[in-house]
C-alpha positions in Angstrom: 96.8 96.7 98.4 96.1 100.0 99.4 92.2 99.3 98.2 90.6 102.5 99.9 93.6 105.2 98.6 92.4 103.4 94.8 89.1 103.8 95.0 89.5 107.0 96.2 91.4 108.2 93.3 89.0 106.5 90.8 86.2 108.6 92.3 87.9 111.6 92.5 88.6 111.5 89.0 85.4 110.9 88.6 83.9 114.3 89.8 87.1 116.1 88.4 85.3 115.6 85.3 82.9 117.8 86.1 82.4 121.4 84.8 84.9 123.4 86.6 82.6 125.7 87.9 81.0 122.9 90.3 84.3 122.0 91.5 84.7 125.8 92.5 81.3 125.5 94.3 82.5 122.4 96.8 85.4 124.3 97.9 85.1 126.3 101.4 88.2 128.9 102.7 87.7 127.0 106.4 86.7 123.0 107.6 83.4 122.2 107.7 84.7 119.4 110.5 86.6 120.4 113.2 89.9 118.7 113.6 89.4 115.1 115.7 91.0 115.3 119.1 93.7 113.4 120.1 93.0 110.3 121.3 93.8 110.3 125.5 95.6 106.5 126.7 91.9 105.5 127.9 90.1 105.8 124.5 93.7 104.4 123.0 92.9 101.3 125.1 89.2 100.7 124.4 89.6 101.3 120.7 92.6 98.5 121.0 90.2 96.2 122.5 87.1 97.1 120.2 89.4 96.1 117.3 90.6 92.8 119.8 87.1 92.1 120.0 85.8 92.2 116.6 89.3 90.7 115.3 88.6 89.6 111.5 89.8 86.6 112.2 86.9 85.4 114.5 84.1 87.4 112.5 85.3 85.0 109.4 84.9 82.2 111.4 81.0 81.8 111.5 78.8 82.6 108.8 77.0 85.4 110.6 78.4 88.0 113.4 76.9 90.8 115.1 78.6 94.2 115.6 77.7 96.8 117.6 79.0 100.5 118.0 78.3 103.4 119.6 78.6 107.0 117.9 82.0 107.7 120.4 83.1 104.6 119.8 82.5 105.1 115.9 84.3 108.3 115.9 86.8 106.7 118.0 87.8 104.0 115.8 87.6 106.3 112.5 90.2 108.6 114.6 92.5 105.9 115.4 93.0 104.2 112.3 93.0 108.0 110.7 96.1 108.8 112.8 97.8 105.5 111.7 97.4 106.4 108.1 99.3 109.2 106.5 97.1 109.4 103.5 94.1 109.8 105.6 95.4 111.7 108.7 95.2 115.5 107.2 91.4 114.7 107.0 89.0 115.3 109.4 86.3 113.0 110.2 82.6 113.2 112.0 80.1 110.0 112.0 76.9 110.8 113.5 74.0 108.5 114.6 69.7 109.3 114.8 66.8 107.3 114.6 67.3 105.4 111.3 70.0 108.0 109.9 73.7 108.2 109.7 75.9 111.4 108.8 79.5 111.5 107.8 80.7 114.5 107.4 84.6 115.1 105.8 87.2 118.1 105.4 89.4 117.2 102.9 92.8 119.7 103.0 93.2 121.0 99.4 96.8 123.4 98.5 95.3 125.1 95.2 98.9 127.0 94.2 99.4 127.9 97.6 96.0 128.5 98.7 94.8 126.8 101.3 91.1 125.5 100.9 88.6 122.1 101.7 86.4 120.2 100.3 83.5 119.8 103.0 81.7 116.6 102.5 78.7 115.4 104.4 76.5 112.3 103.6 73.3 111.9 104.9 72.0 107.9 104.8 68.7 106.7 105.5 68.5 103.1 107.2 66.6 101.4 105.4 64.9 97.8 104.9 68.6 96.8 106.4 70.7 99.0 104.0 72.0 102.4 103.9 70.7 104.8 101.5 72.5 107.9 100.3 69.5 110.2 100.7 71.5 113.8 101.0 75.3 115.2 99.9 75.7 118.3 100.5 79.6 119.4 98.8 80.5 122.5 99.7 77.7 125.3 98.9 76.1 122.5 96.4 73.5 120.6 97.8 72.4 117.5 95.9 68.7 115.8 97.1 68.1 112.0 96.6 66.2 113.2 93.3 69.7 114.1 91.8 71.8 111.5 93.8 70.0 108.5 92.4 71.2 108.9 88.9 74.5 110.6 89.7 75.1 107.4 91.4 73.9 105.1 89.0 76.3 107.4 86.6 79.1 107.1 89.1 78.6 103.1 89.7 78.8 102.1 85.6 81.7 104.3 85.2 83.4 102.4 87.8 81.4 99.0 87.9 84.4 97.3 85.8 87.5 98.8 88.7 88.3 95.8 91.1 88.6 97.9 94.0 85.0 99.3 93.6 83.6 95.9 93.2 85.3 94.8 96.4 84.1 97.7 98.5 80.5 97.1 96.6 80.4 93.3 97.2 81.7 94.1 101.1 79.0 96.6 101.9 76.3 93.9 100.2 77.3 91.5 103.0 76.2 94.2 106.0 72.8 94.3 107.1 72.4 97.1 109.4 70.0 95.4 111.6 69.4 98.8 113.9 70.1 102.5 114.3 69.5 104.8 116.5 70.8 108.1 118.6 72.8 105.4 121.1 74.1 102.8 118.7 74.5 100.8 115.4 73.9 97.0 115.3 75.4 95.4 111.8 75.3 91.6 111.0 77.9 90.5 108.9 76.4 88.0 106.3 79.6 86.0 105.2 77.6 82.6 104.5 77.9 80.4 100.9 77.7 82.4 98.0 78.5 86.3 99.8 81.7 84.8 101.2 83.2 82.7 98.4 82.3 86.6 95.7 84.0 88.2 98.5 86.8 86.4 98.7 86.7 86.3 94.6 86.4 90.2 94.2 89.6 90.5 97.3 91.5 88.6 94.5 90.4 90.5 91.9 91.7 94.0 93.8 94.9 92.5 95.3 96.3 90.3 92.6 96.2 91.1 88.9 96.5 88.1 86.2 100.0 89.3 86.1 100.7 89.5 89.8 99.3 86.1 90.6 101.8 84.4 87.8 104.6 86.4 89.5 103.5 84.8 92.7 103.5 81.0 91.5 106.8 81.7 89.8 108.5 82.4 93.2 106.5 79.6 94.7 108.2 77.2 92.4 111.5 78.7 93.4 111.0 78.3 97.0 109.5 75.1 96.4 112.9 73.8 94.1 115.3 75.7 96.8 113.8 73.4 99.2 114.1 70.3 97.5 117.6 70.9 96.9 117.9 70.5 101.0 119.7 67.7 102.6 116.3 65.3 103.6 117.6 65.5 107.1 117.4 69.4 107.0 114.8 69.9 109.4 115.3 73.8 110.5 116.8 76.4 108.5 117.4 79.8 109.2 115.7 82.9 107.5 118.7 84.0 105.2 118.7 80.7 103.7 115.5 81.3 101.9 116.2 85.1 101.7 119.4 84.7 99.5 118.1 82.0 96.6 114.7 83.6 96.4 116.2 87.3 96.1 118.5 86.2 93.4 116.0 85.1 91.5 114.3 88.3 91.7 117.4 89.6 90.1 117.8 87.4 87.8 114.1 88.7 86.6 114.9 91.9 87.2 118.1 92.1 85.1 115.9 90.7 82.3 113.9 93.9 82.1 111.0 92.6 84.6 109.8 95.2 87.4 112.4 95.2 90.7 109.7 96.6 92.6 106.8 94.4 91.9 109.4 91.2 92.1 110.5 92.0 95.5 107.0 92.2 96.7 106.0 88.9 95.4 109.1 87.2 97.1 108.3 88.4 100.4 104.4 87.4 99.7 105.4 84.3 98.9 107.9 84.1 101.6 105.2 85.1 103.9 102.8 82.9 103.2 105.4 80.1 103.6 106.1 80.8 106.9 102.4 81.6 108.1 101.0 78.3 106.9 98.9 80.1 104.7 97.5 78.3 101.2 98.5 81.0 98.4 95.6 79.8 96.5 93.7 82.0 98.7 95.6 85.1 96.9 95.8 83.8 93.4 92.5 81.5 93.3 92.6 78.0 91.6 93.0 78.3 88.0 97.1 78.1 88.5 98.9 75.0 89.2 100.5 75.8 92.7 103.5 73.5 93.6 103.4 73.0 97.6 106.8 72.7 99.5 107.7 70.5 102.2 107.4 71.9 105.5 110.6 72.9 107.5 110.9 75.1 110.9 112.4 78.6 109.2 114.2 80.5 112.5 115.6 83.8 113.5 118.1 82.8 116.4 116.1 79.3 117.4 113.1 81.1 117.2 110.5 80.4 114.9 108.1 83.4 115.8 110.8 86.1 114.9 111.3 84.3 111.5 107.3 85.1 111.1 107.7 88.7 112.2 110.1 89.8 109.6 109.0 88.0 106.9 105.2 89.0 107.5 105.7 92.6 108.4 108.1 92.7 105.0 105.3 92.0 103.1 102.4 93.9 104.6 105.0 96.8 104.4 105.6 96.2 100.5 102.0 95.6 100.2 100.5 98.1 101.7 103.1 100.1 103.2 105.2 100.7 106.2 102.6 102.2 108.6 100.3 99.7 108.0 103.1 97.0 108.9 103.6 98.9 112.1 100.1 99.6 112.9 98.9 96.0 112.9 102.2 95.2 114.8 101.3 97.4 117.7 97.4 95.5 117.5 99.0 91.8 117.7 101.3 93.0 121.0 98.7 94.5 122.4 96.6 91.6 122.0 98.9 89.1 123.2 99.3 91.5 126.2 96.1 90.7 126.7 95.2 87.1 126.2 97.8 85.3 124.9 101.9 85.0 125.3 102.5 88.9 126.4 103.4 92.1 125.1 106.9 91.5 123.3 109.8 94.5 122.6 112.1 91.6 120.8 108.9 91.0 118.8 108.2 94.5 118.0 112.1 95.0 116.8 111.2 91.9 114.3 108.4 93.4 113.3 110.2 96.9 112.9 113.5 95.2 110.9 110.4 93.6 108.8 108.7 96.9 107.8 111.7 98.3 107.3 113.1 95.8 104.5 109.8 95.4 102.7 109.9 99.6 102.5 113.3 99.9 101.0 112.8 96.7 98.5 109.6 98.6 97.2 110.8 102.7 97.7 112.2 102.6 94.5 113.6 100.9 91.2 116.9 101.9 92.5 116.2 100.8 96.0 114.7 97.6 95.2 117.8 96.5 92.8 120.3 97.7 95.7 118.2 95.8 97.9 118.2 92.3 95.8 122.1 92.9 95.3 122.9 93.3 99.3 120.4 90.4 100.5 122.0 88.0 98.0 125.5 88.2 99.7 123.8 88.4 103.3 125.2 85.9 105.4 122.9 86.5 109.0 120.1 88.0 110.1 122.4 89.8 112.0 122.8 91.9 108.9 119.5 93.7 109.3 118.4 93.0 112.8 120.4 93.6 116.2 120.4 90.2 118.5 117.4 89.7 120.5 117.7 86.9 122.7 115.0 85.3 124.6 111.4 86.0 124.4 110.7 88.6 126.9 106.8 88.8 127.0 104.9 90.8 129.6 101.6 91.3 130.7 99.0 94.2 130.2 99.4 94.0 133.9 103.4 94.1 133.7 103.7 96.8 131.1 101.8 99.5 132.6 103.5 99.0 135.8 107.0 99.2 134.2 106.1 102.0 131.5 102.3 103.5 132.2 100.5 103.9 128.7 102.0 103.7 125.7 102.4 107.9 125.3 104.6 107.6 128.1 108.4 108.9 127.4 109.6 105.5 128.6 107.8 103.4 126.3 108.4 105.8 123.3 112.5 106.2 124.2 112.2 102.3 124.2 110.9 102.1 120.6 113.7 104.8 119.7 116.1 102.4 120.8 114.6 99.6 118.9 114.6 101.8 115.8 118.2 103.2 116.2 119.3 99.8 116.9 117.5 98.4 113.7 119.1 101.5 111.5 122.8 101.0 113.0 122.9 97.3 111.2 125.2 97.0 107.9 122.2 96.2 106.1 121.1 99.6 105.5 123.9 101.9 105.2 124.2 101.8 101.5 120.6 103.3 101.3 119.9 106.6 101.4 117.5 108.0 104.3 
């Protein structure tokens, strides 16, 4: 899942091909981009509600969508998302906007045997007939004019043309047309109608879930599917753990046999996931499989239904894509029900946290994720892994910054401490190393 860290490391390898002498040339002793501020509360807030505003949810829901963004606002958002990422965070970051022309300009930290050094990157596009157009890279003390960059890239393109996650990235950036730029702003329309949505959605496939994976996936489907059936008719709500167990023992039972722990536990939770969420897996592995669909029951955490979704969604986005991923977007959905809809929620938060923590330790390691299939078998309660919660304790945008200011403040970071210590304290975990 972690598309952009891939294709990263397909290009790379890419230009590490290349006479080591060139490499030399791109390498500078100090950053060609000054470090990115930190972010005050006030930017904090209106990036939050740029990213409520253009929530991908709504943009997929008509066929076209118009985005606009200033260069602060840009810069903004690239810093914010950065910060959230540990892969990305080291690097520092400048998008600049003219008159038909964007710049990106990148310092990439490099530790050559203890030598501290960057790789300054700076793109130059040209805005053209509704496209952008690599026109200048300068890397380093090399300078490369369109004249060069037009075959490199054609080079660069058939060397990765068959590498899902280039495709994805390629199909994505087909659907933009960048309607206007200039020193004040960008204006993009997002073309998602007919034939650029349905190869989007087929190349997101593609980069997400291999042949292999997507069996794996409709194997644990039909598992949650026969688990099911094996309920009482009358069975109309179930708690968490009694989907957790069966499904994890399966993933044993695979795993025993010599299959991958790792990959098993993070098709369970996908699957579990999906289950809970409503969502049609045939959206993940297309419709070439045979998917089996299960009878639909209310799956709770303490009567509650929405906690039940927390943990079993952030478990997967956190074996998916990782942990701070799994946090970040669980920050984005309080803050957005702060906002307009049920309130900003601490009880939520700890399931999200509990969540992002079981979907890390399933996928750390093969040790980890065995350990982890072993413990959730023989769990009897949520209470295992996540402290009580009690009622839903929502608050207002309003309500919160009364009670704790911003979200730098002390308060509201000694609150998440709790949460976290709480969360770590539960018999769950204590047979895992830190």
């Amino acid at each position: 899942m972690n598309i952009f860290d891939n294709l990263l490391g397909s290009i790379v390898t890419c230009i590490t091909s290349l006479p080591l002498i060139i490499v030399l040339l791109t390498l500078d002793v100090l950053p060609g981009v000054p470090s990115n501020a930190v972010l005050d509360q006030g930017q904090v807030n209106e990036v939050q509600q740029l990213l409520i505003d253009h929530d991908p949810r709504r943009l997929l829901a008509s066929e076209f969508q118009e985005v606009r963004l200033t260069e602060p606002e840009l810069n903004a958002l690239t810093t914010y998302i950065k910060s959230n990422n540990p892969v990305f965070d080291a690097v520092n970051t400048r998008i600049g906007l003219d008159e038909d022309a964007v710049s990106v300009g990148l310092s990439i930290p490099l530790d050559l045997m203890g030598l501290q050094r960057y790789f300054n990157l700076t793109l130059g596009f040209t805005h053209i007939n509704g496209k952008l157009v690599l026109k200048q890279l300068d890397a380093g003390a090399l300078g490369l004019p369109a004249v060069i960059l037009s075959p490199l890239g054609k080079v660069i393109a058939s060397r990765l043309a068959e590498d899902p996650n280039y495709q994805l990235v390629s199909t994505f950036m087909n659907s933009l047309h960048f309607q206007d730029i200039n020193a004040r702003r960008m204006v993009i329309v997002l073309d998602w109608q007919g034939d650029n949505r349905q190869l989007l959605e087929d190349q997101a496939r593609r980069a997400f879930v291999s042949a292999r994976e997507a069996q794996r996936l409709v194997f644990y489907q039909e598992k949650l599917v026969d688990t099911i059936a094996a309920l009482p008719e009358s069975a109309g709500t179930i708690g968490l753990n009694d989907l957790f167990r069966p499904i994890f023992l399966f993933a044993n039972i695979n795993s025993v046999a010599g299959a991958d722990p790792v990959a098993e536990n993070r098709a369970a939770f996908i699957v579990l996931s999906t289950y809970l969420a409503d969502f049609n897996l045939e959206q993940l592995v297309g419709t070439d499989l045979d998917i089996p669909v299960s009878r639909p029951l209310k799956v709770v955490i303490e009567r509650r239904e929405d906690l039940a979704r927390h943990v079993s969604g952030s478990a997967a986005i956190s074996a998916s894509a990782g942990a701070s991923m799994a946090e970040l977007l669980s920050v984005y959905k309080e803050v957005h029900d702060s906002r307009y809809r049920t309130g900003f929620s601490f009880t939520d938060i700890a399931a999200n946290q509990a969540g992002s923590l079981l979907g890390m330790l399933a996928t750390r390691s093969t040790e980890d994720a065995l350990l982890f299939q072993q413990i959730m078998m023989d769990s009897e309660s949520p209470g295992d892994y996540l402290p009580q919660l009690g009622t839903y304790d929502g608050m207002t945008e309003a309500e919160f910054i009364e009670q704790y200011g911003s979200r730098e403040s002390e308060a509201y970071r000694m609150r998440l401490k709790n949460i976290s210590d709480s969360i770590a304290a539960r018999p769950f975990y204590q047979s895992f190393s830190r």
